[in-house]
C-alpha positions as CSV (number, residue, x, y, z in Angstrom):
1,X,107.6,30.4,43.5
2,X,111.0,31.6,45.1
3,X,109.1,35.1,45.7
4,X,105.7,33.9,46.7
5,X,107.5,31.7,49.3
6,X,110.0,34.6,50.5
7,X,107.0,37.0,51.0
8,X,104.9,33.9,53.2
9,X,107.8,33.3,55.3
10,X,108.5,37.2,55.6
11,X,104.8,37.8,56.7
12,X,104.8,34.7,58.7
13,X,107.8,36.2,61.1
14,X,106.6,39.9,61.1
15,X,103.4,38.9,62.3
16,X,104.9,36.5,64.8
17,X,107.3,39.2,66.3
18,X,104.8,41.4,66.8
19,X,106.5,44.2,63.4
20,X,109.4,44.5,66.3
21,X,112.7,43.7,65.0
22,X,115.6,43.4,67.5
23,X,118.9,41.1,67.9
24,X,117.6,39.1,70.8
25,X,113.8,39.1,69.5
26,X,114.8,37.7,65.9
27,X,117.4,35.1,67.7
28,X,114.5,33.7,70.0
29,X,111.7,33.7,67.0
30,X,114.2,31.4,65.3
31,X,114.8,29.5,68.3
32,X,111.1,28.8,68.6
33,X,111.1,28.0,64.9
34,X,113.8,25.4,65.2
35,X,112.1,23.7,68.0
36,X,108.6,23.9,67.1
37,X,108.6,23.6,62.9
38,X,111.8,22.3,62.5
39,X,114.9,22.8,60.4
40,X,113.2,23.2,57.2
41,X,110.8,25.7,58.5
42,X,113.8,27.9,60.0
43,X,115.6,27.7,56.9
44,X,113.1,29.3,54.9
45,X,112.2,32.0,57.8
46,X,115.9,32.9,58.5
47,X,116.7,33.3,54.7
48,X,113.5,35.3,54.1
49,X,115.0,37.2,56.5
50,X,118.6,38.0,55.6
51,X,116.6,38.5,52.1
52,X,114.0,41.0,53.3
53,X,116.5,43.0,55.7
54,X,118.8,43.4,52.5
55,X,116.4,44.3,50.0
56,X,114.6,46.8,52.4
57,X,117.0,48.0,55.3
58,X,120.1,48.2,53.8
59,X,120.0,51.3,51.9
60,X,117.5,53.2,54.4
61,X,119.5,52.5,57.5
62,X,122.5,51.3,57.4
63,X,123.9,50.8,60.6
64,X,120.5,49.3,61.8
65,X,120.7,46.9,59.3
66,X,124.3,45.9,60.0
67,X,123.1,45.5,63.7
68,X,120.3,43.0,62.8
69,X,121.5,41.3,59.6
70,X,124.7,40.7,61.3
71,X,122.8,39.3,64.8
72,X,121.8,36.0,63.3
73,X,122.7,33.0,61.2
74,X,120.9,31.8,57.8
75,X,119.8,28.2,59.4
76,X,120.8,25.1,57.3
77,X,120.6,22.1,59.7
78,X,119.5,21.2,63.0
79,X,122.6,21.4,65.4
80,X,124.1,18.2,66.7
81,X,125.1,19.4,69.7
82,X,122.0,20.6,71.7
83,X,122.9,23.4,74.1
84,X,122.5,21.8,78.5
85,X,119.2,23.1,78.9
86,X,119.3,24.9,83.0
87,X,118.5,23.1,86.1
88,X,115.9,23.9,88.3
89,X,118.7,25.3,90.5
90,X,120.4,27.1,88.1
91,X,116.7,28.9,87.2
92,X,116.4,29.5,90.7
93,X,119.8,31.5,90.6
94,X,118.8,33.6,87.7
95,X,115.7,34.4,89.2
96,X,117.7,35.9,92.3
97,X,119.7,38.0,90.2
98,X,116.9,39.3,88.2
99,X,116.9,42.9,89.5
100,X,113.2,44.6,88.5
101,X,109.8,43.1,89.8
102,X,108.3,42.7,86.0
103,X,111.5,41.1,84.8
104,X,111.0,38.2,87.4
105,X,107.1,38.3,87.0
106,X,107.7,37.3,83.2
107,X,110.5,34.7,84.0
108,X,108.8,32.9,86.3
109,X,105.6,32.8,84.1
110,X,107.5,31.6,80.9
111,X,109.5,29.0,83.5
112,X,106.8,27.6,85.1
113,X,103.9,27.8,82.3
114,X,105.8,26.8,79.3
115,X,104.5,29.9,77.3
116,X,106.9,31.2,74.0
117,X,108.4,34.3,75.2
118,X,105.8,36.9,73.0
119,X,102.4,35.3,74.5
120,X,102.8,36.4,78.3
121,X,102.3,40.1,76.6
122,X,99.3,38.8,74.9
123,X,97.3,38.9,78.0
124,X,95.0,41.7,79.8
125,X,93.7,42.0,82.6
126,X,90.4,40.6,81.8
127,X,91.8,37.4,80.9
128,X,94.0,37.0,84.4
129,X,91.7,34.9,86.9
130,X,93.5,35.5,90.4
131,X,90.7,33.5,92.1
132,X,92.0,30.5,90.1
133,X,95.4,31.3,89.3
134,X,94.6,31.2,85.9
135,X,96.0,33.3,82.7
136,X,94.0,32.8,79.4
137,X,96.4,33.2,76.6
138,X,93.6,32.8,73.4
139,X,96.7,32.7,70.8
140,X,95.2,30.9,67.5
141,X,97.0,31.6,64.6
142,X,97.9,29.0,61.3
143,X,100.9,27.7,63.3
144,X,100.8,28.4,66.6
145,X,98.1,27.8,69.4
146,X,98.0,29.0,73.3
147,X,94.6,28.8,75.3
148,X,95.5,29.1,79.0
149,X,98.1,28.8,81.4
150,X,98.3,28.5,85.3
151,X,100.2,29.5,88.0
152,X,101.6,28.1,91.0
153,X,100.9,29.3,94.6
154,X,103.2,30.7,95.7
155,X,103.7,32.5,92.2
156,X,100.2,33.7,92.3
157,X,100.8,35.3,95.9
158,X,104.3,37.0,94.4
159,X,101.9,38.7,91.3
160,X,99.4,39.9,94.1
161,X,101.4,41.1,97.0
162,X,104.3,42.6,94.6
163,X,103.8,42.7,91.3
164,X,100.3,44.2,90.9
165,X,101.4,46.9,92.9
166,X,104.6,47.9,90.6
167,X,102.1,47.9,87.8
168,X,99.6,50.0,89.1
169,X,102.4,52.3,90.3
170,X,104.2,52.5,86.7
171,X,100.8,52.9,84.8
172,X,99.8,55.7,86.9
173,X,102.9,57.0,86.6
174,X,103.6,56.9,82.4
175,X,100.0,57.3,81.6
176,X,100.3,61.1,82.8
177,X,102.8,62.0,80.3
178,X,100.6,59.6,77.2
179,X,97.8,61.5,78.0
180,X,100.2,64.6,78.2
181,X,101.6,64.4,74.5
182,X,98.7,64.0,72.5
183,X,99.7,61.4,70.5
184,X,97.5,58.8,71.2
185,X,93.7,58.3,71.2
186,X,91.4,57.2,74.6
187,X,91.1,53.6,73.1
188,X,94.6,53.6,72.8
189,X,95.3,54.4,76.3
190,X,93.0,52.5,77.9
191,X,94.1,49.2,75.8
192,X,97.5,49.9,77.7
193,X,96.7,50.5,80.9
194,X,94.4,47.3,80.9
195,X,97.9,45.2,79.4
196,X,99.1,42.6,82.2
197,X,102.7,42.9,81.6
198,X,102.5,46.9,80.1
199,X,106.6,47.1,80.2
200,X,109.2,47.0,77.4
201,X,109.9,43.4,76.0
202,X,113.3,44.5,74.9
203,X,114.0,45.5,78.4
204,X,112.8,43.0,80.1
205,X,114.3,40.0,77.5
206,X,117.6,41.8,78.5
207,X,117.0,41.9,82.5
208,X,116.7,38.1,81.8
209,X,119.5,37.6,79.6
210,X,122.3,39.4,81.7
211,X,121.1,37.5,84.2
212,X,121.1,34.1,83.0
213,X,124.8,35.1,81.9
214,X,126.2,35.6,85.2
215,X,124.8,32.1,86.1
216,X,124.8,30.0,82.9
217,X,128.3,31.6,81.7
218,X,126.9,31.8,77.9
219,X,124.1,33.5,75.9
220,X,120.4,32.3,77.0
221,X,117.9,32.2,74.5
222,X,114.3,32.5,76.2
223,X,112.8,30.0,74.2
224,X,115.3,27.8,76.9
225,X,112.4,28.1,79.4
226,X,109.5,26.7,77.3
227,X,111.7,23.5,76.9
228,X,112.6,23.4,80.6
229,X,108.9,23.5,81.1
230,X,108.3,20.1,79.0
231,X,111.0,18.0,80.3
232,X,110.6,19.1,83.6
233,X,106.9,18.1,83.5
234,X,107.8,14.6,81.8
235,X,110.7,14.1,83.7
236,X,108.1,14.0,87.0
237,X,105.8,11.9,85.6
238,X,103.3,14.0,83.3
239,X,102.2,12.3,80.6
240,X,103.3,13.9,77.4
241,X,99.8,14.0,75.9
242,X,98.9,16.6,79.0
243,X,102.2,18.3,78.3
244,X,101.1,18.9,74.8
245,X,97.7,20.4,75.8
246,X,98.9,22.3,78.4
């Protein structure tokens, strides 16, 4: 039982972190866990884990498995003290300090949409409705469920006038050297360039991190922003029950 549970759990968070392990990816999957599934839940995921790293990692790659082993904490209990979620003005700061165009594109989508920090990526662009200001997610898995998302605005005029363009300018730009290597097929390719946000996660989780740093004086999980969402909603009067859908 102790096995068939490990391997669930172990599947469970590969699949929800996309097969990409990193520090600050595994952190905010178990920050999402916590909030969303609970103690229990993050228990068994964060000691899948440390179980799976070990049995796997450890004698393959060493120092990689030091880095990620090492960059989290088996979960036993819910904390007591609940970390000061940011204030509006704080967010506002961060978002100032934020220094490339996508990194403040994909802040100010998972502040002000409530998304979990790996859907924003989920979407093409076939599913953005710029008419509407509308971004359908379509995330339907056992656990989790995301259908669409909207933006405010003056957010929607900030992904026209400045965004799009620094995404048409960097696909243009790396799909010349993709096509140039070989490596991947047309469907491939194509898949990529027709990606809404088509930059590095890492890179842009750390753009936001630093950041948030600077202002907050401590380490920001992104998961922060999808609870900032919710009370901030409730807190002007939303009822939860919209909250919930939305």
């Amino acid at each position: 039982k102790t096995l068939r549970d490990r391997l669930h759990y172990i599947r469970r968070a590969l699949a929800e972190m996309d097969w990409t392990l990193s520090p600050d990816r595994i952190r905010d999957y178990l920050a999402e866990v916590l909030s969303e599934d609970g103690p229990n839940v993050a228990r068994h995921i964060s000691a899948s884990l440390k179980s799976f790293l070990k049995q796997v990692l450890r004698t393959r790659d060493p120092s990689l498995f030091s880095m990620l082993y090492n960059s989290f904490t088996t979960i036993k209990s819910r904390p007591n003290n609940h970390t000061r979620l940011p204030t509006i003005n704080e967010l506002r700061q961060i978002l100032t300090r934020i220094e490339s165009i996508e990194a403040k594109a994909y802040f100010l989508i998972l502040a002000e949409d409530g998304l979990r920090p790996g859907e924003p990526f989920l979407v093409s662009m076939d599913d953005v409705d710029l008419e509407h200001g509308m971004l359908r997610i379509g995330k339907v898995t056992e656990t989790k469920r995301a259908f669409v998302a909207f933006l405010r605005p003056e957010t929607l005029d900030f992904i026209k006038r400045v965004y799009l363009p620094r995404r048409e300018s960097f696909i243009n730009g790396i799909t010349k050297a993709i096509i140039a290597s070989n490596w991947f097929s047309a469907d491939v390719i194509e898949r990529f360039k027709n990606r809404f946000l088509p930059f590095d996660q890492g890179r842009l989780r750390r753009e936001i991190k630093e950041a948030a740093r600077q202002v907050l004086n401590r380490d920001f999980e992104l998961y922060e922003l999808r609870k900032f969402f919710a009370t901030w909603m409730i807190s002007r009067g939303v009822p939860e029950s919209i909250v919930n859908t939305l």
